[in-house]
Biotite code that builds the C-alpha atoms (Angstrom):
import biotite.structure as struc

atoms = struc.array([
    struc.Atom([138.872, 63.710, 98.035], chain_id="A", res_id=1, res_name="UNK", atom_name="CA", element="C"),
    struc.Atom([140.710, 63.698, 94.551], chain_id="A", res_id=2, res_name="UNK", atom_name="CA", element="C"),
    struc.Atom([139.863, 67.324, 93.885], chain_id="A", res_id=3, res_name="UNK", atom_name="CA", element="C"),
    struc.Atom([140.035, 68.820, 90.059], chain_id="A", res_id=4, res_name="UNK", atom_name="CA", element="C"),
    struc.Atom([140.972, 72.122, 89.361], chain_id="A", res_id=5, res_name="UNK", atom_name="CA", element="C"),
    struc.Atom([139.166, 72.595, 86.259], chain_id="A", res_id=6, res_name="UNK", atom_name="CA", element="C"),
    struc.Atom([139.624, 76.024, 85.485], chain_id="A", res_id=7, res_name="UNK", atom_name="CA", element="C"),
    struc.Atom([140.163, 79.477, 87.311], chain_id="A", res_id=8, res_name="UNK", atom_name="CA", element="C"),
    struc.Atom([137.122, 80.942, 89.183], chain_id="A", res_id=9, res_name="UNK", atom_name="CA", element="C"),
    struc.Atom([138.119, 84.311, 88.118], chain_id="A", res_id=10, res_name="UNK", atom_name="CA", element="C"),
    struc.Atom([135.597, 85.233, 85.048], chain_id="A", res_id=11, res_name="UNK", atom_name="CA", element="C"),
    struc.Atom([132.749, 87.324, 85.808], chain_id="A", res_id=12, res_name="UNK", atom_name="CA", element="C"),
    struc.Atom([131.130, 88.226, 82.228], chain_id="A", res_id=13, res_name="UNK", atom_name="CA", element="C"),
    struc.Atom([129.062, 85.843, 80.445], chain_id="A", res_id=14, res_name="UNK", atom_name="CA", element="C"),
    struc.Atom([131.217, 85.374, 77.490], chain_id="A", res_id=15, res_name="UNK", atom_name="CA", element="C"),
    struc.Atom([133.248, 83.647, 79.420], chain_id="A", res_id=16, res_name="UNK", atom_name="CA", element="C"),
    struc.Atom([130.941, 81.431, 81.401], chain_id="A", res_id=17, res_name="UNK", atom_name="CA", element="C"),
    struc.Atom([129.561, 80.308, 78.207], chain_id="A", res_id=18, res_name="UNK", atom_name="CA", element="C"),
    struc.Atom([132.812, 79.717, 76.876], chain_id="A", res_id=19, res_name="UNK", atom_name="CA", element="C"),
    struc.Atom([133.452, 77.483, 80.128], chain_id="A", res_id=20, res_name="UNK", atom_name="CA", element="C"),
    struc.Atom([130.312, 75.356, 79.461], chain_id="A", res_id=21, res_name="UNK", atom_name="CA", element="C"),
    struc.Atom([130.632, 74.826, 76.124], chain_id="A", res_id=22, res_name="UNK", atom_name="CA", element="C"),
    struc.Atom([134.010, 73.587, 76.370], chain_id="A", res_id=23, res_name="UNK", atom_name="CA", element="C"),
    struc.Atom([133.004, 71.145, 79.191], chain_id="A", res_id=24, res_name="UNK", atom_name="CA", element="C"),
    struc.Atom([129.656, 69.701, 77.986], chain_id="A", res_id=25, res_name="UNK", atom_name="CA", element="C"),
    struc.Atom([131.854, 67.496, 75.855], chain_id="A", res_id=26, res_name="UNK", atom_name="CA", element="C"),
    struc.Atom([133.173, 65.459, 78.669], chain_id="A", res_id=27, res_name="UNK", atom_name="CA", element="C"),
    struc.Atom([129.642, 64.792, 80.527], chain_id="A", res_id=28, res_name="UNK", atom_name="CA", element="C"),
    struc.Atom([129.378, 61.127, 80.343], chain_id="A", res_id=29, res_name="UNK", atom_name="CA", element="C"),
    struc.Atom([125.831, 59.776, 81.514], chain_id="A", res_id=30, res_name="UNK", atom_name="CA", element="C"),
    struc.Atom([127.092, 56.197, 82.467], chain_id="A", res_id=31, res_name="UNK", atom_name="CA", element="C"),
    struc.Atom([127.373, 54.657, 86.013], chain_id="A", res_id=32, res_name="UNK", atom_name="CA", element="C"),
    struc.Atom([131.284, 55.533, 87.463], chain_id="A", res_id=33, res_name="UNK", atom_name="CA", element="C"),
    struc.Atom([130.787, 53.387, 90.792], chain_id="A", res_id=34, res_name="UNK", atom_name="CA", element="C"),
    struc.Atom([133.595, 50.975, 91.658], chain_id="A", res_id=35, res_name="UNK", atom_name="CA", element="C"),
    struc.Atom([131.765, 49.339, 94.378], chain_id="A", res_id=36, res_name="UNK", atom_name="CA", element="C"),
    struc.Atom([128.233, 50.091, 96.213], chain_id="A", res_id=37, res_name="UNK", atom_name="CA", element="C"),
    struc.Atom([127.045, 53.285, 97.209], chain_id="A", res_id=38, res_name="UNK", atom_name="CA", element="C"),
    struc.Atom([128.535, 53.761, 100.597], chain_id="A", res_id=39, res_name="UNK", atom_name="CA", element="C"),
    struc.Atom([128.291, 57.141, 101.275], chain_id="A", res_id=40, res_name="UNK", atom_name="CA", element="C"),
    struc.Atom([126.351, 60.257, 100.025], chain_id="A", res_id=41, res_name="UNK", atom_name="CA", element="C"),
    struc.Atom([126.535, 63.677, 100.174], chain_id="A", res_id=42, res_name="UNK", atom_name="CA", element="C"),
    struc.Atom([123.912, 66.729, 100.165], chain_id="A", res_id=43, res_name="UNK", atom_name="CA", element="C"),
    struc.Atom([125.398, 70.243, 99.016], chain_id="A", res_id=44, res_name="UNK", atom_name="CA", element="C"),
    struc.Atom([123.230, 73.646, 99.431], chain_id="A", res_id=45, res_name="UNK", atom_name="CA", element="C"),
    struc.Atom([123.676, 77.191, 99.934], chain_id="A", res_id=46, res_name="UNK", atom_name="CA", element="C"),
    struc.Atom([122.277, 80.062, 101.772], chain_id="A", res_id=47, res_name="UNK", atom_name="CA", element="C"),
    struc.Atom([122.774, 83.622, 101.031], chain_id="A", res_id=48, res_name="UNK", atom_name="CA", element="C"),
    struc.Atom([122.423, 86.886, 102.868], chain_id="A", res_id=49, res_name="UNK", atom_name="CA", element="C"),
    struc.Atom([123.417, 90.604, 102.551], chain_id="A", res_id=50, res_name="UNK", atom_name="CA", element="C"),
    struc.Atom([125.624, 93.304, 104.131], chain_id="A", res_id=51, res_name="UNK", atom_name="CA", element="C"),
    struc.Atom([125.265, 96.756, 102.859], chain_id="A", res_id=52, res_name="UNK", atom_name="CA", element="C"),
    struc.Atom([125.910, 96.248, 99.520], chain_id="A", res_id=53, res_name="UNK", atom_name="CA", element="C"),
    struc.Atom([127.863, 93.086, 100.002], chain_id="A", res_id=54, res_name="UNK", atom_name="CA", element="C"),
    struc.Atom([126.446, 88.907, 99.248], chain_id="A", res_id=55, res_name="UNK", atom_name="CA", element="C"),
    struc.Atom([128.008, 86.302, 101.402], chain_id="A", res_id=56, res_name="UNK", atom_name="CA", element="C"),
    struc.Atom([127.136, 82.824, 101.189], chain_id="A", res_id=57, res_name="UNK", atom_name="CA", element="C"),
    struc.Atom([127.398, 79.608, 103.216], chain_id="A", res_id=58, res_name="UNK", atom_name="CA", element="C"),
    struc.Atom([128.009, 75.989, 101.588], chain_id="A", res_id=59, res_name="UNK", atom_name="CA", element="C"),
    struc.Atom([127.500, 73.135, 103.921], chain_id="A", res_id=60, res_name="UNK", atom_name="CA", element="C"),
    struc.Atom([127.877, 69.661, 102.523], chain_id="A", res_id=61, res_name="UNK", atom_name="CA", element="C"),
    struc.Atom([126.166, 66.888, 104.913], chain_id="A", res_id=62, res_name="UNK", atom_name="CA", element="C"),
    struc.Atom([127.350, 62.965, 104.545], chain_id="A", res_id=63, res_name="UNK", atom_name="CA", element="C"),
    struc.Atom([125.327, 60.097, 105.413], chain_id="A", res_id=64, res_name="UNK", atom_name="CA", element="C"),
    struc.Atom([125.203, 56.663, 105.282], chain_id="A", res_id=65, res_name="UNK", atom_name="CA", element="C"),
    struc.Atom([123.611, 55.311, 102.527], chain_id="A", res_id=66, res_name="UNK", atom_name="CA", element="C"),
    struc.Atom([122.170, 52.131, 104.434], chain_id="A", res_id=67, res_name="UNK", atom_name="CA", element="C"),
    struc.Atom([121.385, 53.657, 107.765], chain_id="A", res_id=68, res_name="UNK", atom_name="CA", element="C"),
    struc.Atom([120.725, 57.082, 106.562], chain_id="A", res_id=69, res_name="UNK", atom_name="CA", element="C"),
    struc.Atom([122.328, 58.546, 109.317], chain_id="A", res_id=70, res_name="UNK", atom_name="CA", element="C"),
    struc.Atom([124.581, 61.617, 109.171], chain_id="A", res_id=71, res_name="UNK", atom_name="CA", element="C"),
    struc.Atom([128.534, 60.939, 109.434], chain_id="A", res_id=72, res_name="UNK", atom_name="CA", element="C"),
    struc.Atom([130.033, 63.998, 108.667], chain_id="A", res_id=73, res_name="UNK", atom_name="CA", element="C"),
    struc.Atom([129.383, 67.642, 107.825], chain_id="A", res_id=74, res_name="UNK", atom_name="CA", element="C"),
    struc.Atom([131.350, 70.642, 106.994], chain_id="A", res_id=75, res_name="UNK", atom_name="CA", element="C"),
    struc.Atom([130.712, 74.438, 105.441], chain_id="A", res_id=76, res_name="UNK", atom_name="CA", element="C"),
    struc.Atom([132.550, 77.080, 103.917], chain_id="A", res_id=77, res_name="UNK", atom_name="CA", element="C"),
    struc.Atom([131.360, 80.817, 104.058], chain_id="A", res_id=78, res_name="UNK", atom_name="CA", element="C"),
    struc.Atom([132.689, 83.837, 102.092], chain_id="A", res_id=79, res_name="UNK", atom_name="CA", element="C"),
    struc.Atom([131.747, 86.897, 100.054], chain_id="A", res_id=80, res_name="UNK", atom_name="CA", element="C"),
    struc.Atom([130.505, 86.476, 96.317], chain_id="A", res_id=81, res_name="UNK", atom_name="CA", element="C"),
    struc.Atom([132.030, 88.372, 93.947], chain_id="A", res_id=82, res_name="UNK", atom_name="CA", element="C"),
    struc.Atom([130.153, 86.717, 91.052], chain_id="A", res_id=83, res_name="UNK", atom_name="CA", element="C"),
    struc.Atom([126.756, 88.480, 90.345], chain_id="A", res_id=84, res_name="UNK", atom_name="CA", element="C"),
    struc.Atom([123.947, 86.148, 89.848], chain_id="A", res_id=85, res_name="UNK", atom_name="CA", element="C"),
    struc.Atom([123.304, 85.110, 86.394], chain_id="A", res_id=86, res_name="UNK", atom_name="CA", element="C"),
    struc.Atom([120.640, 83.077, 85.074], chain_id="A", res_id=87, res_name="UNK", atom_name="CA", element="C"),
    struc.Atom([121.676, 79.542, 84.109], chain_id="A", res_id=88, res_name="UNK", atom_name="CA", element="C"),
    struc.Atom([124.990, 80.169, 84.920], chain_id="A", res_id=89, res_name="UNK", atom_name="CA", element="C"),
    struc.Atom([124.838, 79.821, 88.984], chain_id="A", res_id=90, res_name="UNK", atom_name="CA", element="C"),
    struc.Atom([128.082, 77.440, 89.424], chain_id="A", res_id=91, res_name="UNK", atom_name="CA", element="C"),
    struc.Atom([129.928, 80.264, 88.714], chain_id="A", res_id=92, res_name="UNK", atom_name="CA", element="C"),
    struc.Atom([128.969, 81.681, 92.080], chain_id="A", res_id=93, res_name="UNK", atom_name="CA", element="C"),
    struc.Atom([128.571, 78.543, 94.141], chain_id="A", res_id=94, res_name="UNK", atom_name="CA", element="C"),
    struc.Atom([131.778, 76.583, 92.765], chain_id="A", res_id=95, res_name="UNK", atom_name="CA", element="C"),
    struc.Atom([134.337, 78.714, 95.036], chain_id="A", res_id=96, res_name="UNK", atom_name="CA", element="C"),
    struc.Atom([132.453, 77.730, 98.075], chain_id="A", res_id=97, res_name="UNK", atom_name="CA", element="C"),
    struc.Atom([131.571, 73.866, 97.298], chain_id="A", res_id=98, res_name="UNK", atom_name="CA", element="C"),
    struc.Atom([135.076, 73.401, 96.453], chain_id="A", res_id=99, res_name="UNK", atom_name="CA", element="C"),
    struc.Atom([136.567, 75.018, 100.081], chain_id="A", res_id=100, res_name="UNK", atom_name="CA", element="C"),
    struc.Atom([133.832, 72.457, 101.830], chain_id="A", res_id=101, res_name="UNK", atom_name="CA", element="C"),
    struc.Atom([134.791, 69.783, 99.374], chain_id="A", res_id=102, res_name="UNK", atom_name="CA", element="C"),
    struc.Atom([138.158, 69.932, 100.854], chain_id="A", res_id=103, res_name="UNK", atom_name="CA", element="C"),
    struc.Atom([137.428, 69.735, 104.617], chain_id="A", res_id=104, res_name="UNK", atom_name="CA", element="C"),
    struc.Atom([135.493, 66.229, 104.144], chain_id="A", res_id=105, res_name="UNK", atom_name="CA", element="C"),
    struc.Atom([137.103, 64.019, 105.883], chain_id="A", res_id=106, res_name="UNK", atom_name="CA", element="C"),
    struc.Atom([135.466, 61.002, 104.165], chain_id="A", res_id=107, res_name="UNK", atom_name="CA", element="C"),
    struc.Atom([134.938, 60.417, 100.736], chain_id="A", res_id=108, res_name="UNK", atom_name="CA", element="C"),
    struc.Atom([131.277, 60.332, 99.328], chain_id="A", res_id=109, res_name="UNK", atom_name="CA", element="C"),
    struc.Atom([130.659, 58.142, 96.746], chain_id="A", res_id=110, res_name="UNK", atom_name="CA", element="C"),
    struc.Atom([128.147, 60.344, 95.541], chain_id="A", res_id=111, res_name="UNK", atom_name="CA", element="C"),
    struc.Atom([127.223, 64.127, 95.652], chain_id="A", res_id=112, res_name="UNK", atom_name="CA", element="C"),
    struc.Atom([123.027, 65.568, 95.284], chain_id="A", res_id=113, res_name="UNK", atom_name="CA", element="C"),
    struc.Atom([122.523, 69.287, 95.305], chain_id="A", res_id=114, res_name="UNK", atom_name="CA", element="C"),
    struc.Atom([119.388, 71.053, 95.571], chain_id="A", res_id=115, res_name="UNK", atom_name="CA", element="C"),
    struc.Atom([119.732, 72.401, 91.643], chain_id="A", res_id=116, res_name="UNK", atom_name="CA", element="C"),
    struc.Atom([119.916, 71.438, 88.146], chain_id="A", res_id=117, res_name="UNK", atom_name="CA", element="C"),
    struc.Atom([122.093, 69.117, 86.544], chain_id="A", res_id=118, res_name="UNK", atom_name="CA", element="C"),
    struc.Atom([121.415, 68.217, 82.845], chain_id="A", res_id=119, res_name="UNK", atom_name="CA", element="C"),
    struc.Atom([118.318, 69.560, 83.019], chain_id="A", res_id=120, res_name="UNK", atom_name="CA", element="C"),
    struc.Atom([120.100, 72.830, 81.958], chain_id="A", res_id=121, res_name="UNK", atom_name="CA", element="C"),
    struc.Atom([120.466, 74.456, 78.367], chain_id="A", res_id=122, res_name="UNK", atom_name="CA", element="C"),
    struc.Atom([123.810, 73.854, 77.890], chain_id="A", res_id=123, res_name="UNK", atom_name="CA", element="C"),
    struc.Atom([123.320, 70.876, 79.753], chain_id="A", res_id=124, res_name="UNK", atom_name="CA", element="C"),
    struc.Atom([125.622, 72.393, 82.622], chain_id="A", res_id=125, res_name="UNK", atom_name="CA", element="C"),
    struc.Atom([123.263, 73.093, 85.488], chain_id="A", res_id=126, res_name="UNK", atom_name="CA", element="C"),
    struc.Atom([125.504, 73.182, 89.115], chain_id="A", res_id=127, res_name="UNK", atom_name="CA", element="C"),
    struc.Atom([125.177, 69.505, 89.873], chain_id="A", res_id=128, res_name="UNK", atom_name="CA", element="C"),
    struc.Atom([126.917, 68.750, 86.084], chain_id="A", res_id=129, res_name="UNK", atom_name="CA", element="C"),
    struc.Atom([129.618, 72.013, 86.348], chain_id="A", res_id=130, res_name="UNK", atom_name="CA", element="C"),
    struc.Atom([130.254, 70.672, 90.272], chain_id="A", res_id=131, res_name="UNK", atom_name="CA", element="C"),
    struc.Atom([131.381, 66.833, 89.334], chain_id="A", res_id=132, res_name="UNK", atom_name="CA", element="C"),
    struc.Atom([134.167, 67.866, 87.313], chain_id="A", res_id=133, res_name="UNK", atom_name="CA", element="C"),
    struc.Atom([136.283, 69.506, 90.374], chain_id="A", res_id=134, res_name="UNK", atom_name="CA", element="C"),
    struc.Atom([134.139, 66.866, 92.576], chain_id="A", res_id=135, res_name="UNK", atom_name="CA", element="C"),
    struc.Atom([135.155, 64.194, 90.254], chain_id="A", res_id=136, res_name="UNK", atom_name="CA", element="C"),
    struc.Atom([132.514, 61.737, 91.891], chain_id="A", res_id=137, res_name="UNK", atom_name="CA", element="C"),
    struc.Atom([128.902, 61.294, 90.429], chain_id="A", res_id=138, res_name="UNK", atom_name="CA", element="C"),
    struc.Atom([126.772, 63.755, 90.983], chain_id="A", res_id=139, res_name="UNK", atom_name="CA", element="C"),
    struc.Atom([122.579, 64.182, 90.741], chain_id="A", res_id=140, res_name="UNK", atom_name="CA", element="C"),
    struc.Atom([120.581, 67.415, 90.344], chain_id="A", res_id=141, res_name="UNK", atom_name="CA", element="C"),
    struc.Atom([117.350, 67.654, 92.556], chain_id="A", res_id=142, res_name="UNK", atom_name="CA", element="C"),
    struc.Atom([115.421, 70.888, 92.094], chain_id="A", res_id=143, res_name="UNK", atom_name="CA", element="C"),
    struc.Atom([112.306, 71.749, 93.591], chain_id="A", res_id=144, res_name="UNK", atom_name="CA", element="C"),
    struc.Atom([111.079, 73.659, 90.648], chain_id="A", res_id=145, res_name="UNK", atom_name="CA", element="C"),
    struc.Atom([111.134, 73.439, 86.631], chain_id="A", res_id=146, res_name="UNK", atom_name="CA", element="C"),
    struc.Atom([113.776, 75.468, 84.964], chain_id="A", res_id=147, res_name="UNK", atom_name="CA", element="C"),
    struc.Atom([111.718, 75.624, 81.471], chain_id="A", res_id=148, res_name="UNK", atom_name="CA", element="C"),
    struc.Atom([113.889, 75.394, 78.519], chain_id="A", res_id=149, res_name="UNK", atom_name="CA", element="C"),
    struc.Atom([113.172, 75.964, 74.981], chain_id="A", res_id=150, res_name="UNK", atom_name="CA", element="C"),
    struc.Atom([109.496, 77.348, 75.871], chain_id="A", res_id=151, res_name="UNK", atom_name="CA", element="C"),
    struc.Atom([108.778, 73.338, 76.913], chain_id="A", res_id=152, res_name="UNK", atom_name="CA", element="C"),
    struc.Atom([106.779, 72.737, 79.445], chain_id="A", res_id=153, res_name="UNK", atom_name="CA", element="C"),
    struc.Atom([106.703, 69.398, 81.952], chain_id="A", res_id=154, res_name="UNK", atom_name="CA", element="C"),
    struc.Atom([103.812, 66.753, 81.879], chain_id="A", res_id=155, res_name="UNK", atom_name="CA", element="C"),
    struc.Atom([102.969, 66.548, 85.818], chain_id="A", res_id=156, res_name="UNK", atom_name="CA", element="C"),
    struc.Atom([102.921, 62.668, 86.888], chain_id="A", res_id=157, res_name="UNK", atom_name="CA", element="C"),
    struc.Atom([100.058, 60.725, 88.198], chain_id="A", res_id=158, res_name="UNK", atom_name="CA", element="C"),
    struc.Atom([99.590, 61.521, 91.929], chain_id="A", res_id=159, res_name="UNK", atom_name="CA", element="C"),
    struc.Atom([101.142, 58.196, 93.185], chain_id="A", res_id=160, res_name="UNK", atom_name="CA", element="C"),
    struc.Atom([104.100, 57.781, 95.122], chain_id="A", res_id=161, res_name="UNK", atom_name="CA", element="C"),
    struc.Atom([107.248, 56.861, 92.238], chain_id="A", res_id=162, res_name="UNK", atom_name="CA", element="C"),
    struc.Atom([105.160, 58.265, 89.380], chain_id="A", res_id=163, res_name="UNK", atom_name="CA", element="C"),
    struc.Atom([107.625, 60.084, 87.145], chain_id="A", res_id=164, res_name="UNK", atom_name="CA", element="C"),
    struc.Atom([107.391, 61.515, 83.597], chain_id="A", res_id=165, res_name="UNK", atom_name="CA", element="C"),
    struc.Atom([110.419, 62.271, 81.770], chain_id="A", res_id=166, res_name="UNK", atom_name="CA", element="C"),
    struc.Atom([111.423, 65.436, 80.731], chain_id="A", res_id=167, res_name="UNK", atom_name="CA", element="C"),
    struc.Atom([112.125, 65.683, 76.368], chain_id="A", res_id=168, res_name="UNK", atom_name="CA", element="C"),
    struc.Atom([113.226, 68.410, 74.598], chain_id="A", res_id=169, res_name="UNK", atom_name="CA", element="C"),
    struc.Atom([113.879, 68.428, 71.078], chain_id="A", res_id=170, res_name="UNK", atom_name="CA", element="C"),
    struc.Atom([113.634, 64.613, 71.580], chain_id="A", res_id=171, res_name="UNK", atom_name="CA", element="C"),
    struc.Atom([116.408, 64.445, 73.859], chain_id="A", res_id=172, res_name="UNK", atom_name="CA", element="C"),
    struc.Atom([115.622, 63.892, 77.493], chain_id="A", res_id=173, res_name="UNK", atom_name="CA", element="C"),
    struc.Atom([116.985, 66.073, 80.196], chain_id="A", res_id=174, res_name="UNK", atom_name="CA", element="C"),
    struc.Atom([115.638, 64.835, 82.955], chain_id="A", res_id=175, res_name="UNK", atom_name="CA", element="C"),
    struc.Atom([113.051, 63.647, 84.895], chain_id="A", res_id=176, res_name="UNK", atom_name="CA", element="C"),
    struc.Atom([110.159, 64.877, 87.047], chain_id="A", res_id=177, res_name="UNK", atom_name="CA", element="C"),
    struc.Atom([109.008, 62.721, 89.917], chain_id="A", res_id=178, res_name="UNK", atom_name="CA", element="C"),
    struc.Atom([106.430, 62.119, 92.784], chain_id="A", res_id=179, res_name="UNK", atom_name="CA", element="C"),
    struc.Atom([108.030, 61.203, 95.553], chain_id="A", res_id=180, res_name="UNK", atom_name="CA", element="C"),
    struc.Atom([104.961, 60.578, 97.641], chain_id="A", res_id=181, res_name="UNK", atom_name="CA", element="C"),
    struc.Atom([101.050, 61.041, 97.062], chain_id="A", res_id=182, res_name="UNK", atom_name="CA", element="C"),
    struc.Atom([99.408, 64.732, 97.616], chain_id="A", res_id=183, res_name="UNK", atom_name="CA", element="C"),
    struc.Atom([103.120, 65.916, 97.229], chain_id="A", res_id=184, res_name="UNK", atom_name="CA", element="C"),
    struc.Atom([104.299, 68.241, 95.069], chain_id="A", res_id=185, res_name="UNK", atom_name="CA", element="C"),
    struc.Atom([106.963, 66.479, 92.583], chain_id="A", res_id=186, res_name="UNK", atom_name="CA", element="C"),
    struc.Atom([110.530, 67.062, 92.297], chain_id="A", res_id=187, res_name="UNK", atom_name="CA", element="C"),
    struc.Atom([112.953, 67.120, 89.175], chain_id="A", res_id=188, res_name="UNK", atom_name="CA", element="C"),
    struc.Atom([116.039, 65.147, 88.763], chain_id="A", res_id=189, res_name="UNK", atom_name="CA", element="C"),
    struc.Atom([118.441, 65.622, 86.442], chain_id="A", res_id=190, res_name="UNK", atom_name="CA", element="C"),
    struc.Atom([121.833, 63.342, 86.073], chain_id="A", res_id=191, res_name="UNK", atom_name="CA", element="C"),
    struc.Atom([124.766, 65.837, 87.016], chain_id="A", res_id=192, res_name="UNK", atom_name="CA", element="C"),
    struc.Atom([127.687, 63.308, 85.468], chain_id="A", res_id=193, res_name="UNK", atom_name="CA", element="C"),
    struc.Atom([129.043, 59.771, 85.440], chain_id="A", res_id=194, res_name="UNK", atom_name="CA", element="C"),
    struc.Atom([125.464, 58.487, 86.144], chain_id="A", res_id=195, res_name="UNK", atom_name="CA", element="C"),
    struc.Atom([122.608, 57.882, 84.511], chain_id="A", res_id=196, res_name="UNK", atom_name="CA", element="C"),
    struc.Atom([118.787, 58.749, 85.105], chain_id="A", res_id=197, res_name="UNK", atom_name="CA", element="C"),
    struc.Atom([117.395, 55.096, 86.056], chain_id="A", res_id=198, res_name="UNK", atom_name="CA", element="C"),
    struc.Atom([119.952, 55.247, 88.878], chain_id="A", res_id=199, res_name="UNK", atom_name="CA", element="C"),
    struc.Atom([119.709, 58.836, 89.843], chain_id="A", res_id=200, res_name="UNK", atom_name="CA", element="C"),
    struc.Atom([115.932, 57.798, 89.873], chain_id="A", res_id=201, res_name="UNK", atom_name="CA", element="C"),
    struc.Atom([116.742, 54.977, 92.058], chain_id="A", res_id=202, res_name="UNK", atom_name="CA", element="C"),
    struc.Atom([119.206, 56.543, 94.478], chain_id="A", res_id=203, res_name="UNK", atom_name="CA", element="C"),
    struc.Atom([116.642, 59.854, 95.015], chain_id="A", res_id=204, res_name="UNK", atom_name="CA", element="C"),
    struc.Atom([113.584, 57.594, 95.736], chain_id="A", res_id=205, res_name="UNK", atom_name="CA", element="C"),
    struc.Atom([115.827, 55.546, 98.114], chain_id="A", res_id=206, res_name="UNK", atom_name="CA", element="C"),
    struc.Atom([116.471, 58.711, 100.468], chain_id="A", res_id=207, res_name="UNK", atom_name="CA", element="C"),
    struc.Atom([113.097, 60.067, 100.402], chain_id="A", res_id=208, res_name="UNK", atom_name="CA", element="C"),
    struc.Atom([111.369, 59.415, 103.799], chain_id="A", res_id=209, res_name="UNK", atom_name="CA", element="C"),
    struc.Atom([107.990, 61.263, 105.120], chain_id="A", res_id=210, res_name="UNK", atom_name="CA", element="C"),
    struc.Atom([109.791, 64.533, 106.326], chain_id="A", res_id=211, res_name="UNK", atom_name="CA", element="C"),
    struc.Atom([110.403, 65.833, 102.808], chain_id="A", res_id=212, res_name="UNK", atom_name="CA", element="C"),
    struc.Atom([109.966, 65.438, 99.321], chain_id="A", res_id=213, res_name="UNK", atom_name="CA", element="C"),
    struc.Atom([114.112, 66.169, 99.413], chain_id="A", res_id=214, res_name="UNK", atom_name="CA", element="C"),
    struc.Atom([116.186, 63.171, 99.682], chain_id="A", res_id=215, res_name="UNK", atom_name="CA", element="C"),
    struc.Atom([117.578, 63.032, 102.884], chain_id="A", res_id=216, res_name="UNK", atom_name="CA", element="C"),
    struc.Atom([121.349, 64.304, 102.391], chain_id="A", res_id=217, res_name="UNK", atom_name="CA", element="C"),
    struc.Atom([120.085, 67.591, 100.431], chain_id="A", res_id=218, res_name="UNK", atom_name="CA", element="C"),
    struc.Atom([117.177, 68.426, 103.118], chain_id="A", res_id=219, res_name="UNK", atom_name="CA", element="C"),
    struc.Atom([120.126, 67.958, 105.913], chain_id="A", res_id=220, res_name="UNK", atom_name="CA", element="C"),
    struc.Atom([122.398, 70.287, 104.212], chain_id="A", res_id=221, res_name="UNK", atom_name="CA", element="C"),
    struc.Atom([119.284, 72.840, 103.363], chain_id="A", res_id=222, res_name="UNK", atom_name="CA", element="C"),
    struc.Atom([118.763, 72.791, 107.340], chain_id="A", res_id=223, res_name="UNK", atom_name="CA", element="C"),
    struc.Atom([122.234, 73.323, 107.963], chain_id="A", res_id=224, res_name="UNK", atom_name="CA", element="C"),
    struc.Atom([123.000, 76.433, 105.766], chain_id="A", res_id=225, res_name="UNK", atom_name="CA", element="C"),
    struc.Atom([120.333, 78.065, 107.515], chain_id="A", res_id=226, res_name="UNK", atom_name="CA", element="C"),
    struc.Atom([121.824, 77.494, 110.904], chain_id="A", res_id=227, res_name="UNK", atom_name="CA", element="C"),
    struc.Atom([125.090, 78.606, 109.868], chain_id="A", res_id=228, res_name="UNK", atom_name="CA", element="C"),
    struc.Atom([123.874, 81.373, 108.088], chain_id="A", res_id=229, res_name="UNK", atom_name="CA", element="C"),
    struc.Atom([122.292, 82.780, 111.590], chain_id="A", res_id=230, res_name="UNK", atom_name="CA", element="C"),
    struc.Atom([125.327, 82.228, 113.165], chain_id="A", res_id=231, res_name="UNK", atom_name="CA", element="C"),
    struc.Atom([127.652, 83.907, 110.375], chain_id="A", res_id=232, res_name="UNK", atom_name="CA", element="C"),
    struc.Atom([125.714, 87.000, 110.409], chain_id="A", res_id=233, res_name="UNK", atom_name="CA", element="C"),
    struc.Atom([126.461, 87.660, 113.347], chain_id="A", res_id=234, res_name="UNK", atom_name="CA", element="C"),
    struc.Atom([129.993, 87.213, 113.284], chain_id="A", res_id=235, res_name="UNK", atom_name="CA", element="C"),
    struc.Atom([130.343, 89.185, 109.657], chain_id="A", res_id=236, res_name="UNK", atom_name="CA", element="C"),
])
């Protein structure tokens, strides 16, 4: 993995995460960045839990094959978060952690979904966008709920499997909500970076089978944080 180090993970007041997005927004580029055909593909959550007065977290990243859909790797990375939880600005307190798991993949993904925002963000810098700069891979935002921006609501799509209805806000579009199967509720994808939302589209519907309305990598790593999670509280 050709890791970035974008910038220091010490900043804890919002002047500064603001600062941080603003300055990066500029180099989101919404354009397909793959060399050859999707290979491999990751799914990144996190689970949280408390001690006292203390937040830990646990990031697993699982990898599967894109053809066979069957896992090939997985790793995690568990700490304490220092960051306090502030709205729209969650990479902040997720980044330290994907970046540790980033770093124990033995393979490279060609392509990283996390169970958040990407674009779909108001400054355009939900986790999924913030991640692919120290990723430095494409990345795609999946979120299981609307993050409403601007006071705009979504138009829900027809109840048919691939029905989607994009998202537009001040007559831009930020992303895209979809139906990934009938008498389901949708999903919302967002383009993190160096993709665009006809493929993110394409590559989310691809990994959607009749367990979830996750694609697969993202429901693998959701399952995973929770086992680790069990096991880490024990041990913390």
């Amino acid at each position: 993995m050709d890791l970035k180090n974008i910038h220091k993970f010490e900043v804890n007041s919002e002047e500064s995460f603001v600062s941080i997005q603003k300055s990066l927004v500029k180099k989101i580029r919404l354009i397909n960045r793959f060399k050859e055909e999707i290979k491999l593909c990751a799914g990144i959550d996190l689970a949280y839990w408390e001690k006292g007065e203390e937040h830990y977290a646990v990031c697993c990243i699982v990898v599967i094959n894109y053809k066979t859909k069957k896992e090939v790797e997985k790793v995690y990375s568990y700490g304490k978060i220092n960051v306090p939880y502030v709205a729209g600005f969650l990479a902040f307190r997720e980044l330290p952690l994907i970046v540790e798991a980033a770093k124990k993949l033995t393979l490279e993904p060609d392509i990283f979904i996390f169970d958040g925002n990407g674009y779909l963000h108001f400054n355009h810098m939900g986790i999924a966008t913030h991640a692919s700069f120290f990723l430095n891979k494409p990345t795609i935002g999946v979120a299981k709920s609307y993050l409403k921006i601007g006071g705009v609501d979504f138009n829900m799509p027809q109840n048919d499997e691939g029905s989607y209805n994009d998202i537009v806000i001040k007559g831009e579009v930020y992303g895209r909500v979809l139906r990934t199967r009938k008498d389901v509720k949708p999903i919302f994808i967002s383009c993190g970076n160096y993709i665009d939302l006809e493929t993110c589209t394409n590559i989310v519907s691809e990994l959607v089978n009749k367990e979830s309305r996750l694609p697969i990598p993202v429901r693998l790593a959701d399952l995973e944080t929770h086992i680790m999670r069990n096991e880490l509280k024990e041990l913390i």
